[in-house]
Residue frames relative to the residue before (quaternion, step in Angstrom):
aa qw qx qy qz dx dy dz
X 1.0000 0.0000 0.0000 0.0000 0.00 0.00 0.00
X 0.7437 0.3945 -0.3523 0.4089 3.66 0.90 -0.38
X 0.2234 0.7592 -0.3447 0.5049 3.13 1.87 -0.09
X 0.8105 0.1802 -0.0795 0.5516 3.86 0.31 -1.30
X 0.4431 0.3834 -0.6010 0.5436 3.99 0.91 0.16
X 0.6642 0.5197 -0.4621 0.2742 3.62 -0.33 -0.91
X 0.8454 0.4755 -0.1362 0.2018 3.24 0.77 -1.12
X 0.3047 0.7269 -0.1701 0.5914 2.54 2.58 -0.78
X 0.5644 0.5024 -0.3790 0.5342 3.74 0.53 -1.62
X 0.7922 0.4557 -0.2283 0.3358 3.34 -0.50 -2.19
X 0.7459 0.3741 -0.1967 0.5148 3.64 0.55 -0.24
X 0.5955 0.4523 -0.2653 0.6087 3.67 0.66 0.22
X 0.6011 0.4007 -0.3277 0.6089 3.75 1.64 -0.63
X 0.6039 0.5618 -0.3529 0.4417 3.41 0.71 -0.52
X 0.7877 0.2578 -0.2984 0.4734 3.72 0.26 -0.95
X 0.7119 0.3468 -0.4514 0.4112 3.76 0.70 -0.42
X 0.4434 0.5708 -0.5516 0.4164 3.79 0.88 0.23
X 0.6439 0.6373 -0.1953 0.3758 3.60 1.19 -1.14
X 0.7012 0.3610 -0.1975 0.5822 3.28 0.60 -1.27
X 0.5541 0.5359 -0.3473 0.5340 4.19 1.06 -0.46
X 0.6184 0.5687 -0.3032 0.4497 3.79 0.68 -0.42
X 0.8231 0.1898 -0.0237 0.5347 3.25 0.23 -1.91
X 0.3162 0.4454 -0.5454 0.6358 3.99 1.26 0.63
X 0.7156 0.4101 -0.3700 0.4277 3.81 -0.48 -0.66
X 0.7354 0.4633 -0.3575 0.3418 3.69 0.09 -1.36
X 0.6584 0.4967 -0.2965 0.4816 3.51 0.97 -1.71
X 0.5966 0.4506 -0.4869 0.4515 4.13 0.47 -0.55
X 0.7593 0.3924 -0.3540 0.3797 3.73 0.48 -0.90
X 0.4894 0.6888 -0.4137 0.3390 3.52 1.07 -0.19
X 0.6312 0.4211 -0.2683 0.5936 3.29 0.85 -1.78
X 0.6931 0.4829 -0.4532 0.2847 3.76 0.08 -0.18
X 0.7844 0.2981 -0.2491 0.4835 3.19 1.32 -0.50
X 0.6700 0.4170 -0.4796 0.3836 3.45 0.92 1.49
X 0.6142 -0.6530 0.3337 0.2915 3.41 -1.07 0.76
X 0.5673 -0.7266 0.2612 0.2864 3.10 -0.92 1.27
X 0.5904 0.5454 -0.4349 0.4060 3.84 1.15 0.35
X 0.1379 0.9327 -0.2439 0.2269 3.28 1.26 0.09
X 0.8114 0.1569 0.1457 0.5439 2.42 0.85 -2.42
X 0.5154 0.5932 -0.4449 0.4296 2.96 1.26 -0.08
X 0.6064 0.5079 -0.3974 0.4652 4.17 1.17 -1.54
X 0.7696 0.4115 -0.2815 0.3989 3.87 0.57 -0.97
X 0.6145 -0.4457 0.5606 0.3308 3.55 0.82 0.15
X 0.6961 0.4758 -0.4355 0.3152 3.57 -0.19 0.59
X 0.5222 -0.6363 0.3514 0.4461 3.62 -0.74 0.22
X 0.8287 -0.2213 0.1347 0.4960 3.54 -1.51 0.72
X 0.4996 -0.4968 0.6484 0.2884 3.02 -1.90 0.10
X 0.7656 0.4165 -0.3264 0.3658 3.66 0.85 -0.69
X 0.5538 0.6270 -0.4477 0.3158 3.22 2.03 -0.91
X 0.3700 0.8040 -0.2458 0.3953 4.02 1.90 -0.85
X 0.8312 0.2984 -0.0173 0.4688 3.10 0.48 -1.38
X 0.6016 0.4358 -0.4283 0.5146 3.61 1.28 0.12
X 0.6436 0.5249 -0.1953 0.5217 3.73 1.23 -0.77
X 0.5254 0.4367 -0.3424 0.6450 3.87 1.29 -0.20
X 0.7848 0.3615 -0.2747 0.4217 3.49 -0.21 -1.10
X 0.5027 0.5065 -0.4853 0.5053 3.92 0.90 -0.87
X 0.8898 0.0894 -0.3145 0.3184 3.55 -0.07 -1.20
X 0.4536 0.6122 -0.5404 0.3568 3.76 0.85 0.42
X 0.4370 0.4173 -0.5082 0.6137 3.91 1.62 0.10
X 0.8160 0.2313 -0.3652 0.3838 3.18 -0.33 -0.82
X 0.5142 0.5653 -0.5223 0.3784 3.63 0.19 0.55
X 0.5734 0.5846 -0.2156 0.5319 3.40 1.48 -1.03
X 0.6026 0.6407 -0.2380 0.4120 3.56 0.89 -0.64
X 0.8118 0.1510 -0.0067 0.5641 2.91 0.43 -1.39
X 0.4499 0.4644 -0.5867 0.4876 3.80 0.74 0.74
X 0.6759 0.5287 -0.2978 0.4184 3.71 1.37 -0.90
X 0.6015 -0.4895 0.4588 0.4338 3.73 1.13 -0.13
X 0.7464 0.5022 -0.3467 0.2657 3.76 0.84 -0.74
X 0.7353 0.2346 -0.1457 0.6189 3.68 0.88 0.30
X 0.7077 -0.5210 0.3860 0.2804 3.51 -1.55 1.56
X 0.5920 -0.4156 0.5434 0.4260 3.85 -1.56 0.68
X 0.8513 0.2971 -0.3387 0.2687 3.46 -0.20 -0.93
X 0.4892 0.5457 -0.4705 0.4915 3.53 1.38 0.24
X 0.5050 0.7092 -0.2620 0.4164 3.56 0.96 -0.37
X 0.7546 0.5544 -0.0067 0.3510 2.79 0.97 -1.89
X 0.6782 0.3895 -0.1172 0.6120 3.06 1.78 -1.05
X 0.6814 0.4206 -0.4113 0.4355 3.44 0.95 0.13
X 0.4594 0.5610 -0.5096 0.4632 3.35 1.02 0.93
X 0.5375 0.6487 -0.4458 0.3024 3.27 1.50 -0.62
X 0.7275 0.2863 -0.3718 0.5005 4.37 -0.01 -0.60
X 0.5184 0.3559 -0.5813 0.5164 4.17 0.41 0.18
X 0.7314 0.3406 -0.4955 0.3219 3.75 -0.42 -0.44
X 0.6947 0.4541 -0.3414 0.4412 3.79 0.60 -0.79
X 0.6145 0.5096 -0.3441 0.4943 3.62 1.47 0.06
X 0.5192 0.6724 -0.2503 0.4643 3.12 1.94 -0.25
X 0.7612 0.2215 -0.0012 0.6095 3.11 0.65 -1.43
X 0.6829 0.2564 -0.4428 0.5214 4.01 0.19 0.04
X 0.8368 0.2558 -0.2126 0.4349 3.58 -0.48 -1.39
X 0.6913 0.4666 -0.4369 0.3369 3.45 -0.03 -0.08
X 0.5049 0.4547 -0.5260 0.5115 3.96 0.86 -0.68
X 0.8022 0.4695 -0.2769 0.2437 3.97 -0.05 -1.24
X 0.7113 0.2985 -0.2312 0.5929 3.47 1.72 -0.46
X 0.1068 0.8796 -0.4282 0.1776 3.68 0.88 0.82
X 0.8408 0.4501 -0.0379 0.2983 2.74 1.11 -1.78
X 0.5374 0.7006 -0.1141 0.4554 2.70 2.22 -0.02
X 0.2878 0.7711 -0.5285 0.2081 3.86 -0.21 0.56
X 0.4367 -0.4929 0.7253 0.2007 3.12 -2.04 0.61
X 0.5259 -0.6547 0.5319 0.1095 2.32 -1.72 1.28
X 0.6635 -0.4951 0.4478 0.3379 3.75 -0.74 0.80
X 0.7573 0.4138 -0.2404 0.4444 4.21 0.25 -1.09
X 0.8449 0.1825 0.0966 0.4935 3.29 0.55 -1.82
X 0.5950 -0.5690 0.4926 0.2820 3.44 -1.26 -0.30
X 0.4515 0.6944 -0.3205 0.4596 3.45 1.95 -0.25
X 0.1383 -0.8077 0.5464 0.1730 3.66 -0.05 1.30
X 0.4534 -0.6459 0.6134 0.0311 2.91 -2.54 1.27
X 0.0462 -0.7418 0.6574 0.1242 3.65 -0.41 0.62
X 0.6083 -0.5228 0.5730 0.1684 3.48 -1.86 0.56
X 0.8897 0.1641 0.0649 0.4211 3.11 -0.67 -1.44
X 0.7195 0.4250 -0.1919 0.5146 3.43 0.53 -1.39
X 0.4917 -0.6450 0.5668 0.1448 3.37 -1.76 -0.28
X 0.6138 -0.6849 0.2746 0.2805 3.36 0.20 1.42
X 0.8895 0.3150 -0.0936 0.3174 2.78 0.06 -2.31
X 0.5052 0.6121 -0.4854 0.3668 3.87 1.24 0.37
X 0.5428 0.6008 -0.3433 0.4760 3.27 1.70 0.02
X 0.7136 0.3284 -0.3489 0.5111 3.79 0.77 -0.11
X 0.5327 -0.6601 0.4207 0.3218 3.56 -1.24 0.39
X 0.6866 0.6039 -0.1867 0.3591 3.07 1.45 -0.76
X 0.6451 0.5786 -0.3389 0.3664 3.20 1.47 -0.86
């Protein structure tokens, strides 16, 4: 029987180490893109992102700490993955630049993004 507490433990460290990881990564993403982003691709806010990352990157913290159930855990992986796999392919190309506040695009071409240019 301690044979299967152990293992229980070892596996319960594993997914809330998990869901504490990729809760963390997706909050720093949205931080490191620019808040038109989501607006050119159709997506919701840059802050609505960052309340729904950070909610579950607390509740990731929680329950890696012991203070809330696996399956609360479990579900706070739920708005980093759909930030994974929806909003993030479409705002990819997008980043701040590292010195300034003067945004850097990748792939695409800035200036089809102002009206003026």
């Amino acid at each position: 029987m301690a044979a299967f507490a152990s293992l229980q433990w070892l596996l319960t460290l594993a997914i809330t180490t998990g869901v504490l990881v990729v809760t963390i990564l997706a909050f720093l993403d949205v931080i490191r893109r620019p808040d038109f982003a989501f607006y050119r691709e159709g997506k919701k806010t840059r802050r609505f992102w960052l309340l729904l990352t950070g909610a579950g990157a607390l509740f990731g913290l929680l329950g890696f700490a012991g203070m809330i159930s696996i399956v609360l855990n479990i579900m706070a992986i739920t708005p980093a993955a759909v930030y994974w796999y929806d909003v993030r392919p479409a705002i990819s190309h997008y980043r701040r630049s590292a010195n300034d506040n003067r945004l850097r695009m990748g792939a695409r071409n800035i200036s089809k993004f102002y009206r003026g240019a």
